[in-house]
C-alpha positions in Angstrom: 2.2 -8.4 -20.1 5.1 -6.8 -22.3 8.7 -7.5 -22.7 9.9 -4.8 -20.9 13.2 -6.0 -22.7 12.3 -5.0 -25.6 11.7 -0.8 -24.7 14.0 1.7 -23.4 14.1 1.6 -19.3 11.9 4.4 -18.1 13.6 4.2 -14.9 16.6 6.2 -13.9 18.3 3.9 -10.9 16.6 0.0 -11.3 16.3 -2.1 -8.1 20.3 -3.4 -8.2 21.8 -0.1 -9.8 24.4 1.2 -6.7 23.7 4.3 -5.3 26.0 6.0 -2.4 24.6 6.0 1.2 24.0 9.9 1.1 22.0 9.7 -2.5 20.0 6.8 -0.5 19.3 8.3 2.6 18.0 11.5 0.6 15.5 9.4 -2.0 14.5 7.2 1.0 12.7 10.1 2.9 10.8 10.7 0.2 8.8 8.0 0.6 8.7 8.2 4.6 7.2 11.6 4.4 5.3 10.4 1.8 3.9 7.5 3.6 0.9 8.4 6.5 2.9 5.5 8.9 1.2 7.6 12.0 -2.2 7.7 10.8 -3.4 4.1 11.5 -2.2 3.8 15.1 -3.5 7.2 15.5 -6.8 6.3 14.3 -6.6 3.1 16.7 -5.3 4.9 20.1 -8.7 7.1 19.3 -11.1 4.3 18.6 -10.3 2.3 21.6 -9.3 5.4 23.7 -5.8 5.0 24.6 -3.5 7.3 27.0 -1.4 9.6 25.7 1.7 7.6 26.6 -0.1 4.7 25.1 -0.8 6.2 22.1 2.9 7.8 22.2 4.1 4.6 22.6 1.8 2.6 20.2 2.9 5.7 17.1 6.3 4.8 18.0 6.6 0.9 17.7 4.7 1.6 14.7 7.4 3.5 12.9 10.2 0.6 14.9 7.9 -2.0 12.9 7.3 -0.4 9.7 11.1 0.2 9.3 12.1 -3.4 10.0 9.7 -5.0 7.9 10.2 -2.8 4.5 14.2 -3.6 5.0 13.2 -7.7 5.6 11.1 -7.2 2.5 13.0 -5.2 0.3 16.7 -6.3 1.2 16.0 -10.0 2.1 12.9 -11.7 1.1 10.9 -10.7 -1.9 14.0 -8.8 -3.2 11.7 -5.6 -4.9 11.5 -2.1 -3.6 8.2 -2.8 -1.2 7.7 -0.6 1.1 5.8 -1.5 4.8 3.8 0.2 6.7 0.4 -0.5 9.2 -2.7 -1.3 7.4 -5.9 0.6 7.7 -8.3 -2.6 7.2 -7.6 -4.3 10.4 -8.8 -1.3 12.7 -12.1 -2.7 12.7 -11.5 -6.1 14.0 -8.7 -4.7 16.1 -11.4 -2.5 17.9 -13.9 -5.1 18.4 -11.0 -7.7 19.7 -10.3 -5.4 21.9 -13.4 -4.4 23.5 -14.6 -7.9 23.5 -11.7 -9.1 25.8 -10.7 -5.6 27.6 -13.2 -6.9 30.4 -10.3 -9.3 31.8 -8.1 -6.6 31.2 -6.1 -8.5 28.1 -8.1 -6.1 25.3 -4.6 -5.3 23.4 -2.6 -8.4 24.6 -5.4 -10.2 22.9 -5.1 -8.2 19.3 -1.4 -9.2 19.4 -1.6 -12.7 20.4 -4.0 -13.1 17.5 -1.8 -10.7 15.0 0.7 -12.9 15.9 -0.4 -16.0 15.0 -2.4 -14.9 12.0 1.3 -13.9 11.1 2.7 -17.1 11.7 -0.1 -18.8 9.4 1.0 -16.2 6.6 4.5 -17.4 7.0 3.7 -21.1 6.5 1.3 -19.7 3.4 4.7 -18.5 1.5 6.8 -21.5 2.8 4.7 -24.2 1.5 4.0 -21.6 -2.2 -0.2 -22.2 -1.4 -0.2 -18.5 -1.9 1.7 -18.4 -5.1 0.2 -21.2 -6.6 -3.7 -19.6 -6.5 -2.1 -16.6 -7.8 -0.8 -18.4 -10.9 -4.0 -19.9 -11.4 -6.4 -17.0 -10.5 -4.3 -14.0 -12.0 -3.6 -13.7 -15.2 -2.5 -10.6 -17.1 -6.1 -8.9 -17.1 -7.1 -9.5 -13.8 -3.5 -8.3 -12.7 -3.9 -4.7 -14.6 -6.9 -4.7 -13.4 -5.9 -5.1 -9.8 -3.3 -2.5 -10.2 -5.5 -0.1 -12.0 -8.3 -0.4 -8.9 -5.2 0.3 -6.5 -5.1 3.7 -7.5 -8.7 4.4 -8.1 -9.4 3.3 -4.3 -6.5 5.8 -2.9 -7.9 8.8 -4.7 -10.7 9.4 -2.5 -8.2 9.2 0.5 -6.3 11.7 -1.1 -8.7 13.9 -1.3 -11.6 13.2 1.1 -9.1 12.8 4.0 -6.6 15.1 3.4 -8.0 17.8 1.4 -11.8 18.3 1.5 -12.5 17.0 5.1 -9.2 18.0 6.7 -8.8 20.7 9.1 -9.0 24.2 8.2 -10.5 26.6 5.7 -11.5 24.7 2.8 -10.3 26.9 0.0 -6.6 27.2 1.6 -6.3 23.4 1.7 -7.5 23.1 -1.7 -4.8 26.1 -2.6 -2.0 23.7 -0.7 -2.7 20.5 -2.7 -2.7 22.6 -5.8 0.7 23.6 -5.0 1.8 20.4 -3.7 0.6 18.5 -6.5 1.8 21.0 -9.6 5.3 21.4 -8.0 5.7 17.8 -8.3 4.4 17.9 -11.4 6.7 20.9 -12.4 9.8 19.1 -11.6 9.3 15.7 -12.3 8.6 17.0 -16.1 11.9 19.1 -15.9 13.7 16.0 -14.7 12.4 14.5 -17.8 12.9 16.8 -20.3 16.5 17.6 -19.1 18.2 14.6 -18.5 21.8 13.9 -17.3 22.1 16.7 -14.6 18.2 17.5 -14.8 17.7 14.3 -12.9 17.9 15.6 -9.6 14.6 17.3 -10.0 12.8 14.2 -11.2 14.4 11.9 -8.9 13.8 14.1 -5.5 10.4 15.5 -7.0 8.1 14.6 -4.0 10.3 16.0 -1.4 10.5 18.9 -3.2 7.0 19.3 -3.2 6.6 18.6 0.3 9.1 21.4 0.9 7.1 24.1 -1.3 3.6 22.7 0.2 5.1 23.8 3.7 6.3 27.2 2.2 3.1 28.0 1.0 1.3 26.9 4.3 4.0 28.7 6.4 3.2 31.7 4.1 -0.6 31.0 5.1 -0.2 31.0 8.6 -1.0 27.8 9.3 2.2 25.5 9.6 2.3 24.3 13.0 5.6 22.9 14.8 4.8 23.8 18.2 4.1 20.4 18.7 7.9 19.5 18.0 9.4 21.0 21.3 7.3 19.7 23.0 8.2 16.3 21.9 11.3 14.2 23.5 14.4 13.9 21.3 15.0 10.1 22.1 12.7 7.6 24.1 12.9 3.6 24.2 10.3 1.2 22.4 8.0 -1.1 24.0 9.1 -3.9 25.9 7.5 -7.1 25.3 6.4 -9.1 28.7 7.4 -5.6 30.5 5.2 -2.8 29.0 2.5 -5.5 27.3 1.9 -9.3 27.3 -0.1 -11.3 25.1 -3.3 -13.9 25.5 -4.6 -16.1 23.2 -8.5 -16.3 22.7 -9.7 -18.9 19.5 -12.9 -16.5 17.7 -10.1 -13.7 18.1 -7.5 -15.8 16.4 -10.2 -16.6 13.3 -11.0 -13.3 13.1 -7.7 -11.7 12.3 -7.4 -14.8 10.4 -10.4 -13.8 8.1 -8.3 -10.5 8.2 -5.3 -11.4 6.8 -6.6 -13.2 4.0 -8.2 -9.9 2.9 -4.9 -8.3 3.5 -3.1 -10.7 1.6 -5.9 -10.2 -1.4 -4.9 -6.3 -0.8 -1.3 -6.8 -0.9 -1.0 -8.6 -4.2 -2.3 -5.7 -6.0 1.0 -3.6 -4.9 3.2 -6.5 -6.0 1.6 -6.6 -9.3 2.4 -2.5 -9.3 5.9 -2.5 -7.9 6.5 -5.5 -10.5 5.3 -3.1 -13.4 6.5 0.3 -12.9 10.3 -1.4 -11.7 10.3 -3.7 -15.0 10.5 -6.7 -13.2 8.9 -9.6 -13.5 7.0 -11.0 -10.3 8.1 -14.6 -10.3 6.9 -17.5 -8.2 10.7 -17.0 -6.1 9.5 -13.3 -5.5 5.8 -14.0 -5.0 6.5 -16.9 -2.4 9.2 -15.1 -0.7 7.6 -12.1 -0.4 4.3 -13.8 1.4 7.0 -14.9 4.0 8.3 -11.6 4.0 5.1 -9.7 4.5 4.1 -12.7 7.7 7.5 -11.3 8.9 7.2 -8.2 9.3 3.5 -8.8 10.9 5.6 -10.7 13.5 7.7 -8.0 14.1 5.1 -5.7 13.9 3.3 -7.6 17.2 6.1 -8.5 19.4 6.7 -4.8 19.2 3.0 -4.3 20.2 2.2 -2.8 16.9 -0.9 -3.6 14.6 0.0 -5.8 11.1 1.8 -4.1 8.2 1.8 -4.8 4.6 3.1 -3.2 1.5 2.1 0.3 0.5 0.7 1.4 -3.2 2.1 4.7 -2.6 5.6 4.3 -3.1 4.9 2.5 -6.3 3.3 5.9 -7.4 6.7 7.6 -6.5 9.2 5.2 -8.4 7.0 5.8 -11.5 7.1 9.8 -10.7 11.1 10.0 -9.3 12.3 6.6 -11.7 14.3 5.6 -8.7 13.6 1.7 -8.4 16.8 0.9 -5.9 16.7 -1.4 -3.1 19.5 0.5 -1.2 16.9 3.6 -1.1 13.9 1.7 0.7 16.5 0.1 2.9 17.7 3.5 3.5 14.0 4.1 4.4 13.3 1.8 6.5 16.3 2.7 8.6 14.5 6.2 8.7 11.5 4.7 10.1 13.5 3.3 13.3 15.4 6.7 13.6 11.6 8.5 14.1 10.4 5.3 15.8 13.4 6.1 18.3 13.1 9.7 18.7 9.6 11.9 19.0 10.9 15.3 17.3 11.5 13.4 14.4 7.9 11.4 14.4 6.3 14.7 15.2 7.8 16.5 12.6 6.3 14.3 10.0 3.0 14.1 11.6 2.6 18.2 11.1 3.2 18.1 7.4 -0.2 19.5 6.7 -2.5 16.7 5.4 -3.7 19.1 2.3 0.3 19.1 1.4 0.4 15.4 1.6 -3.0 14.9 -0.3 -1.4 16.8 -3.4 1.1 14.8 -3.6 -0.9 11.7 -2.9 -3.4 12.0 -5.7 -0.9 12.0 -8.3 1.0 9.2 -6.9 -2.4 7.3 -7.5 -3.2 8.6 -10.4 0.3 7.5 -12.0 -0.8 3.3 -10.3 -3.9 3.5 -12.3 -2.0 4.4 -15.3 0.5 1.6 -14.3 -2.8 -0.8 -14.5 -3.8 0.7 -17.7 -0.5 0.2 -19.3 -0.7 -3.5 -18.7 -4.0 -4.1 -19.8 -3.4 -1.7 -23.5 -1.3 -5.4 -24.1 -4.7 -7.5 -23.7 -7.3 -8.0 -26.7 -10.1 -6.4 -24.9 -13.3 -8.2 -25.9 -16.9 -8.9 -24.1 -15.8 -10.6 -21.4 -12.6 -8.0 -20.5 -14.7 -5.2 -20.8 -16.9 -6.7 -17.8 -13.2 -8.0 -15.6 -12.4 -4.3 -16.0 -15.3 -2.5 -15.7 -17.2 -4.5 -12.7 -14.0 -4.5 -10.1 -13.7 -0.2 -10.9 -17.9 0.2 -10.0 -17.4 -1.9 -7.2 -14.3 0.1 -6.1 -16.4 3.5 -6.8 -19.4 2.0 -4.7 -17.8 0.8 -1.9 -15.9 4.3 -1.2 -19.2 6.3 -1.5 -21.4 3.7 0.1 -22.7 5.2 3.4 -20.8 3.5 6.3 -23.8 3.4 8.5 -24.8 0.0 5.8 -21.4 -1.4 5.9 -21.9 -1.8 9.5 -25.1 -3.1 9.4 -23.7 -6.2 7.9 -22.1 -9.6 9.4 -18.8 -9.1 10.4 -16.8 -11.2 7.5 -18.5 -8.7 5.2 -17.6 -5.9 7.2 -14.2 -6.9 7.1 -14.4 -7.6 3.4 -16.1 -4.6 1.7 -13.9 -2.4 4.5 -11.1 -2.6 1.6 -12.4 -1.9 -1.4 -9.2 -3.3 -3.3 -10.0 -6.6 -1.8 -13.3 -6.6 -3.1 -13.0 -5.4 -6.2 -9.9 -7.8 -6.8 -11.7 -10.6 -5.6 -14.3 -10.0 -8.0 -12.1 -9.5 -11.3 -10.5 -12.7 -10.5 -14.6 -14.7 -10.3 -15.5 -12.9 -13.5 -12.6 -13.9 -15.0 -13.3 -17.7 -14.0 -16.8 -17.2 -14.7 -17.4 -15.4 -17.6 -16.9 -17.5 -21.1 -14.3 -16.0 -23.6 -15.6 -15.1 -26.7 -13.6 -17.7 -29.6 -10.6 -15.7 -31.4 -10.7 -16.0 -35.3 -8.4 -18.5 -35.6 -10.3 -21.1 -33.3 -13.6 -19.8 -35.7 -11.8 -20.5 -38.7 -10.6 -24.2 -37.6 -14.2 -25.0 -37.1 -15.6 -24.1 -39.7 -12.8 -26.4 -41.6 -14.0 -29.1 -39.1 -17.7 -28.5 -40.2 -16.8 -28.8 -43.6 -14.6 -31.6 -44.0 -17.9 -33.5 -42.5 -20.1 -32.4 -45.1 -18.0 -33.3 -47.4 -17.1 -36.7 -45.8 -21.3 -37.2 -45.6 
């Protein structure tokens, strides 16, 4: 990879820079309405057919866990703007765990007793560096840009499958909405640039910005909808554990969400490897090791608050690329946000009726801008045979496995269910066996050595 020493900082506030706890508390909402913390344990309380106190309950510990995590990560174990939040590729095994053991009636206890100790193994993974030492060995500058470039290609689809072309409502206004959405961030994060000094504002609070103008337009469209919000409680208590939910141990449950966090973990590394570029930092074994530890953590906190397992979001590496806003103090300031919604349903509700084509706009740039990221560090690699297949492979692989019908995916065992359910994993797996595998072709200088070799026998013959 570069010296990033060696350029001008692209960044406007790095990871130690001060800011003041207004400036922080204004940048950090940016990524919470930024981030879709609801969807997963909405997608969960659906799938396994939960109450609507349940599911109330279950949205709300998520947002509790989310915000305690990202401020353990961020402030106090791997020390770089990471941002938490509840992973989509556990809902399958969280399902099946459930309805496998909701006979005895200990369905969800038993999807938290085995979070739980799957997050205690990840713990001991940092603590004794086993985590950090494969990654020296299996990730070298390719197969990092790589990674981080395949990041951002998976998310795309999201972005616009999800929240634009499959979302609720007429087709053509969503597509209007992420239009708007995504040029007024655009707009103004190029106006920040251009004009710096007092200009900066616009750059650095971009994505809210273009939040705000997405809901304009869709309150001009007649389709905003905050009816939802009066309905909802101002301020209601989190789960208690061993009063609202206990937990139960069961072994094949245990390896399961075992097999699961390993393919987390493989997911996880790719937004280290992004947070580490587009913050010019370098991601060292202290931050790698540390930040394992942190990301077992906040899984820990994440199921003794009856929540599902968290781990670091792409997405706000997107955002520090787009706002240059790299400071600690502003995901801190974040994750206190996420226990303010976690605490009070208005708030929580509010978010959740951003429309999803208004989030998708902004999304889809945000990914665009980590593939870029990717791109950037692998312009610094000699690209020969062997690259061009590292690169290339992982990105079909990441194409395949989001247009591959789902009806296949599930015909397969469940470890490859589990694996080819995130695409990242996969596809970073993959860069990292071809890199192993494949033979490097012999640089000049190695070519011209042996060919003194070869003649210094003849003439020794």
């Amino acid at each position: 990879m570069s010296d990033n020493q060696e350029k001008p900082s692209k960044l406007t506030v790095g990871p130690n820079d001060d800011l003041s706890l207004g400036q922080s508390a204004l940048l950090g909402i940016q990524h919470v309405l930024a981030m879709d913390v609801y969807v997963v344990p909405f997608i969960i309380a659906s799938v396994i057919v939960l109450t609507t106190k349940e599911s109330s309950a279950l949205i709300q510990s998520t947002f509790i866990a989310a915000g305690l995590a990202t401020i353990v990560q961020s402030y106090f174990c791997m020390k770089l703007p990471v941002a938490q939040g509840p992973s989509f590729i556990p809902i399958g095994a969280i399902a099946g765990i459930y309805f496998a053991n909701s006979q005895g009636g200990n369905g969800w206890g038993t999807v938290l007793g085995s979070s739980l100790v799957g997050a205690v193994l990840v713990i001991i993974l940092g603590m004794t560096g086993i985590f950090n030492r494969l990654i020296k060995a299996f990730v070298p500058p390719i197969v990092g840009g790589t990674i981080i470039f395949i990041v951002g290609l998976s998310l795309m689809p999201v972005a616009l499958n999800d929240n634009v072309f499959k979302a609720s409502g007429d087709l053509g206004q969503n597509i209007l909405l992420a239009i708007i959405a995504a040029t007024t961030l655009v707009v103004f994060a190029m106006i920040g640039s251009r004009f710096s000094g007092k200009g900066r504002i616009f750059r650095i609070s971009s994505v809210i910005l273009a939040l705000v103008f997405g809901c304009l337009a869709a309150q001009f469209m007649g389709i905003l909808d905050f009816s939802q919000v009066a309905n909802a409680r101002l301020f209601s208590l989190p789960q208690v554990p061993f009063v609202d939910f206990h937990f139960s141990f069961d072994l094949s449950s245990i390896l399961t969400m075992t097999i699961i966090y390993i393919v987390l973990m493989a997911e996880t590394t790719g937004t280290w490897f992004a947070v580490s570029h587009v913050c010019e930092e370098p991601l060292t074994d202290e931050n790698i090791n540390r930040g394992v530890v942190g990301e077992g953590i906040g899984c820990l906190i994440s199921s003794v608050l009856g929540a599902t397992p968290v781990t670091g979001y792409s997405t706000n590496a997107g955002i520090i690329s787009i706002t240059g806003v790299a400071s600690k103090k502003v995901f801190a300031a974040a994750g206190v946000w996420f226990i303010i919604f976690g605490f009070s349903g208005k708030l929580s509700t509010l978010i959740s009726s951003i429309p999803a084509p208004v989030i998708g706009g902004v999304f889809v740039i945000v990914c665009g801008i980590i593939s870029i990221s990717g791109l950037k560090v692998i312009k610094e690699i000699d690209i020969n045979e062997k690259e061009m297949y590292v690169i290339a492979i992982p990105m079909i692989l990441t194409i395949a496995l989001t247009l591959i019908p789902e009806e296949f995916i599930q015909s397969l065992p469940q470890f490859l269910q589990y694996l080819f359910g995130s695409s990242v994993a996969t596809a970073s797996i993959a860069a990292i066996i071809l890199n192993r595998l494949l033979p490097s072709e012999k640089n000049e200088k190695v070519r011209t050595q042996e060919k003194l070799v070869e003649a210094q026998e003849i003439e020794t013959a």
